[in-house]
C-alpha positions, 0 to 999 in steps of 0.5 A: 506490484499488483495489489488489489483491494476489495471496497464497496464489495468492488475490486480495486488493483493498485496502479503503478506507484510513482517515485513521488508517491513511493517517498510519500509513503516513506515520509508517512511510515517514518513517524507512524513506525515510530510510535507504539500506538496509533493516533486517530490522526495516523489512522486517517492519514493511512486511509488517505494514503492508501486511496492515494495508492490506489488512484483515488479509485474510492474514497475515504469514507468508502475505505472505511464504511463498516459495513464494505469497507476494511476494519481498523486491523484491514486498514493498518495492514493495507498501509503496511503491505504497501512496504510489502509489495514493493520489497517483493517486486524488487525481490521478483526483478533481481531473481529475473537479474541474476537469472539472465546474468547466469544463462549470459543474456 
């Protein structure tokens, strides 16, 4: 999954997630998908979570600065590509699967 960010007008790649970090994530999407608003705490827990992703390249107040940083929506879908990205990687290492299965190798 290579994710990239831009923040204090510097762009950011996202390392490769570990296991750990990945069930985090879960722990984390779990109770936030299970509301229909988002609370300031959520908000700020997304913020966190996504520095965390991102190798605690910049920091939070730098994520959310207005002026350089993501808008509230930036935010909110950063946290929800995350899901995203690694759902495409698996997508992109079962096609290499079945591709080689085919041609026997």
């Amino acid at each position: 999954m290579k994710r990239k960010i831009i923040v204090n007008n510097k762009e950011f790649t996202m390392p490769k997630m570990s296991i750990d970090t990945y069930t985090e994530y879960l722990e984390l999407a779990e109770v936030i998908d299970a509301k229909q608003r988002y609370s300031k705490q959520d908000i700020e827990a997304m913020g966190l979570f996504i520095c965390k992703a991102y190798g605690d390249q910049f920091t939070v107040e730098e994520l959310k600065n207005p002026e350089t940083g993501l808008d509230a929506a930036g935010l909110i879908l950063e946290f929800q590509f995350i899901d995203m990205g690694i759902a495409d990687d698996l997508t992109k290492r079962m096609e290499k699967i079945e591709k080689n299965f085919q041609s026997g190798k």
